[in-house]
Each structure stands twice: as C-alpha cells, then as structure tokens.
Backbone bond lengths (Angstrom), bond angles and torsions (degrees), N, CA, C in turn:
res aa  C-N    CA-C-N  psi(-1)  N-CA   C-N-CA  omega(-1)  CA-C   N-CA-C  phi
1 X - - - 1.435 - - 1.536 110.71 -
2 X 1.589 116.52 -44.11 1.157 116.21 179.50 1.615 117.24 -75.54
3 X 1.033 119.82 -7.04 1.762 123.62 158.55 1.551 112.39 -82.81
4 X 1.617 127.25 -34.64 1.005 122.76 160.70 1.799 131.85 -47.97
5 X 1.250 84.96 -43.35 2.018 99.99 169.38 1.262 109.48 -64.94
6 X 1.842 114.87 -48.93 1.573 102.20 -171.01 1.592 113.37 -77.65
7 X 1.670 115.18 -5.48 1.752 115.08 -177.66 2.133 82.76 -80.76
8 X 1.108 100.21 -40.61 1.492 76.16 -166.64 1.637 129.58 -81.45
9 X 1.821 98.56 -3.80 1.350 97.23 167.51 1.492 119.24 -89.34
10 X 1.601 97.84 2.15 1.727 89.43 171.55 1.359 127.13 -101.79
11 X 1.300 98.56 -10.11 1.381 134.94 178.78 1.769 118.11 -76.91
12 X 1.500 94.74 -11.00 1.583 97.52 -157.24 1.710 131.71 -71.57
13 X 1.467 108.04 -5.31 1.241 128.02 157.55 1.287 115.50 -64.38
14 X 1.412 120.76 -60.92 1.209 118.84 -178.62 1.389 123.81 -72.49
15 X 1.398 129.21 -22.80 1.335 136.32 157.04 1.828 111.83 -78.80
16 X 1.244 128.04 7.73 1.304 116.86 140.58 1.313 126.20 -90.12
17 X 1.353 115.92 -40.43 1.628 97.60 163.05 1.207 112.82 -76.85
18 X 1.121 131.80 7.47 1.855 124.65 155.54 1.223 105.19 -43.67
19 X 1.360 115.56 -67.75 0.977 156.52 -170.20 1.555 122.64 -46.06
20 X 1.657 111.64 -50.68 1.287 134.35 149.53 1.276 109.36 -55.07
21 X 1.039 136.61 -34.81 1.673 122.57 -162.74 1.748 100.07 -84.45
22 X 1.198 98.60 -53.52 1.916 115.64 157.78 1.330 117.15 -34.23
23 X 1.304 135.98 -54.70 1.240 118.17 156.72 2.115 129.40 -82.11
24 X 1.139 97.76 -10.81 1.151 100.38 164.55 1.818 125.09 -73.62
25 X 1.327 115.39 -20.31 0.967 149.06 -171.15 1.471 109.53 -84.20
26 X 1.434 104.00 -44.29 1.787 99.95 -164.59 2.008 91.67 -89.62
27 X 1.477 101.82 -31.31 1.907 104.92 178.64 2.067 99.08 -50.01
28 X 1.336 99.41 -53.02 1.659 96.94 -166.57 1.837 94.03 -53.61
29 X 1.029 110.05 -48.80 1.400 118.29 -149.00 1.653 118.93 -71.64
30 X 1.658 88.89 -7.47 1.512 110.49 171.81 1.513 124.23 -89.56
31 X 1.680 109.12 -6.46 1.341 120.67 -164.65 1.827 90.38 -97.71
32 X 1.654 125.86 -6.75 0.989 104.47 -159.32 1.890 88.21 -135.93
33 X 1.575 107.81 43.14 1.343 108.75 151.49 1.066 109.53 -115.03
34 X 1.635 117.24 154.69 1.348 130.76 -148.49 1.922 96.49 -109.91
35 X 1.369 120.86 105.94 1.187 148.41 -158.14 0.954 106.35 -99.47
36 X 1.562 115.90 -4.85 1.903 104.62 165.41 1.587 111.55 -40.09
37 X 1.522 112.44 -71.27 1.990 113.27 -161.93 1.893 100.46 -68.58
38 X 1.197 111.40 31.07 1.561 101.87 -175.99 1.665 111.35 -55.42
39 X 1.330 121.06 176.46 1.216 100.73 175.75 1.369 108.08 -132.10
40 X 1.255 133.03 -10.49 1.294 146.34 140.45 1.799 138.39 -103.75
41 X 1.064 103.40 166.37 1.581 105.07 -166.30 1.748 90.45 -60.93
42 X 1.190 108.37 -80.32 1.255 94.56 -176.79 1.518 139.44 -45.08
43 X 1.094 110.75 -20.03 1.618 118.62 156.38 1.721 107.24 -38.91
44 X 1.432 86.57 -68.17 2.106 106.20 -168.24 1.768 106.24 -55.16
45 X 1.196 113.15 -44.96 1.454 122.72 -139.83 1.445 95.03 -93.04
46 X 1.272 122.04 -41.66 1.812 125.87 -157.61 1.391 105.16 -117.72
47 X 1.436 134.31 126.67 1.385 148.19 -172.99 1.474 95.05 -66.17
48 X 1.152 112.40 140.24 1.613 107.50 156.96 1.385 112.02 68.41
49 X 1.081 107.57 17.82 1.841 118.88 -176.94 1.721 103.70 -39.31
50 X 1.721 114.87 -61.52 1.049 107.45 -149.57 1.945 107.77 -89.35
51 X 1.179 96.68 0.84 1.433 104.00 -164.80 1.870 90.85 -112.38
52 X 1.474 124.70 -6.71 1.396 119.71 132.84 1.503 130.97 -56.04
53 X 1.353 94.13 -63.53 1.351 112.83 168.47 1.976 125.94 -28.15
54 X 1.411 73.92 -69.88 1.913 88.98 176.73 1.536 100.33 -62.08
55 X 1.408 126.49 -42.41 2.078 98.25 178.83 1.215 126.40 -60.26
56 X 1.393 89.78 -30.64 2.135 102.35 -167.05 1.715 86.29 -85.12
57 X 1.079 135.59 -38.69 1.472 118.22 177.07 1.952 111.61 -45.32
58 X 1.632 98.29 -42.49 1.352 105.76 -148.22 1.889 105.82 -80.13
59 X 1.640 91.61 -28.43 1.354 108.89 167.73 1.661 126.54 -53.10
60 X 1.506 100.00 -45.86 1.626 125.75 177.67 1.532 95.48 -73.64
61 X 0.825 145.73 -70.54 1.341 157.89 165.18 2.141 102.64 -19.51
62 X 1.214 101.84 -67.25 1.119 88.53 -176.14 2.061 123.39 -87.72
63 X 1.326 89.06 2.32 0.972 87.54 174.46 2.207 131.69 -83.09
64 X 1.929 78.48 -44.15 1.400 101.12 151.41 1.720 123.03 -48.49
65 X 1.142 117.28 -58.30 1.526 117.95 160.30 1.485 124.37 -34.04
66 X 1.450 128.73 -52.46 1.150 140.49 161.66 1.812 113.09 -61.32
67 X 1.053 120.52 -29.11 1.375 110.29 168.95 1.354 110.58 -60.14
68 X 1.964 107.12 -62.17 1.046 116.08 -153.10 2.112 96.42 -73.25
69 X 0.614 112.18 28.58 1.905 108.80 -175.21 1.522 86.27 -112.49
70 X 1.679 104.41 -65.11 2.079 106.98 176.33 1.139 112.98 -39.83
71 X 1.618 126.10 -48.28 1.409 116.08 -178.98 1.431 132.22 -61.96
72 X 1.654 112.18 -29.93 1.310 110.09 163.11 1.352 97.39 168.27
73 X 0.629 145.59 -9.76 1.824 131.56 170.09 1.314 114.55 -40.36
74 X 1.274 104.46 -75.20 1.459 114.44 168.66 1.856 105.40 -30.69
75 X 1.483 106.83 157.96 1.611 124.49 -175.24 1.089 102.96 -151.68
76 X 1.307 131.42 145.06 1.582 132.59 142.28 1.318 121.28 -40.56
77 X 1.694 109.21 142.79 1.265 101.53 167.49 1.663 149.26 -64.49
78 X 1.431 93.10 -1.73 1.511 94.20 169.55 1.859 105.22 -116.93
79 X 1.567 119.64 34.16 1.506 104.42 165.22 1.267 129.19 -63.94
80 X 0.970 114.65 -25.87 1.835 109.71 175.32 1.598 112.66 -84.45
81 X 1.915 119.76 -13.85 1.161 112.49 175.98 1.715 112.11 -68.82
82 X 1.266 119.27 -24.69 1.601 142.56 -160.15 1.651 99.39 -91.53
C-alpha cells in the first residue's frame, strides 16, 4: 500500500489531469442528455445539474465534518492516559 501512495505521489501531475479530462468529460457529456422526462427545473434548465450538485454536496459534506472534529470529537493523544 505504501508503494502504491509513493507511485501516486510521483505520479501526481499526471493523475490530475486524469482527472481533469474526467470531469471535463462528464460536463460535455451532460449537454447530450435528452431532458425532455426531466423532473425538475433544474434538471431541464442547467447542464451538468447533478454532477454540480454532487461536488457542492461533497464540499458541504466535508466541510461540515471538519467543523464537527474542531468542535470536539477530535481528543488529544494522551486523553484516555489523563
């Protein structure tokens, strides 16, 4: 596993524009679904609705996580020694 991390930290230029082409890819690929049976406005109206949707979810998502760790979840490493 730990040779897997270091191929991919050397690698890591080229697996971001992997990465870029992958989302560039799913935006084109959204202009060419057929939005007649949509079921909301934003479905019909905005390209890439749901593959907007899912980052800003994932963003909120991880951002909330990081609050809730600052607020107190998180412990020092010696709380159970104390």
């Amino acid at each position: 596993m730990i040779q897997f991390i270091d191929y991919l930290k050397e690698k890591q230029q080229g697996i971001s524009y992997f990465f870029y082409f992958v989302i560039f890819a799913v935006i084109i690929g959204s202009f060419m679904v057929d939005t007649s049976h949509a079921h909301t406005w934003a479905e019909k109206n905005i390209p890439g609705f749901w593959s907007i949707f899912g980052v800003v979810s994932c963003f909120i998502l991880i951002f909330f996580a990081r609050w809730l760790a600052k607020a107190g979840i998180t412990k020092e490493e010696n709380y159970y020694d104390n």
